[in-house]
N, C-alpha and C positions, 0 to 999 in steps of 0.2 A: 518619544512615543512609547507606550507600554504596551506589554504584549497584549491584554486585552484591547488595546486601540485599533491595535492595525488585523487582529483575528476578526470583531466584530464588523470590518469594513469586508471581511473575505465568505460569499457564500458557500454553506456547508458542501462537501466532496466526499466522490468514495472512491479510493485504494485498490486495487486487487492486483494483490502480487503473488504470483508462484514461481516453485523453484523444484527443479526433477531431482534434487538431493538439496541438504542443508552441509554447504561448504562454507568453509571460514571466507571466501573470498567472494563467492555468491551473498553471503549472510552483511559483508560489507556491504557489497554494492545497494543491497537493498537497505540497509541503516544510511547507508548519501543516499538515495532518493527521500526518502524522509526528513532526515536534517534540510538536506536543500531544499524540501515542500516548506517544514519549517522556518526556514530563515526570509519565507514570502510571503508568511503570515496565514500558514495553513498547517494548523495544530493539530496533532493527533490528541486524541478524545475532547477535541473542542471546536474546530468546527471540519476536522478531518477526520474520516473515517477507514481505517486500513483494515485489510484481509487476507492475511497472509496464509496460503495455504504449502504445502512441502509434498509433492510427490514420494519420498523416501526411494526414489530410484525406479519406482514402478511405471512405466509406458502407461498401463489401462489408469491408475488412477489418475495422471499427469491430463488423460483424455478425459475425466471425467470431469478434473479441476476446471479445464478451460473448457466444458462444456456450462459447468455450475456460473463460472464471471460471465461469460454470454449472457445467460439467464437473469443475470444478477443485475445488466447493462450498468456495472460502474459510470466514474466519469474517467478513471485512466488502469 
């Protein structure tokens, strides 16, 4: 099966991932959620769409992130 085989059986999805700082061990966790989106045949920039946004340590804007994906109603 090729990757386009098994991406065009997967309807399209959207991402939203934050993070209250960009850590080497956060910035992990969120490249395995993606690979393992990946490895079920839900491609970033083809039928998956991520949003990664980074608080930089800030409380107000970490509130305002998960205000904006609310808005936004991803699918995860």
């Amino acid at each position: 099966t090729t990757e386009s085989d098994t991406t065009a059986d997967k309807p399209a999805k959207t991402l939203a991932i934050t993070q209250i700082v960009e850590h080497p061990s956060l910035d992990d966790m969120r490249r395995g959620i993606i690979d393992e989106l990946a490895d079920n045949g839900y491609i970033e920039g083809k039928n998956l769409t991520v949003n990664f946004q980074s608080a930089q340590g800030n409380t107000a804007t970490a509130g305002q992130i998960a205000k904006q994906f609310v808005g936004d109603n991803p699918d995860a």
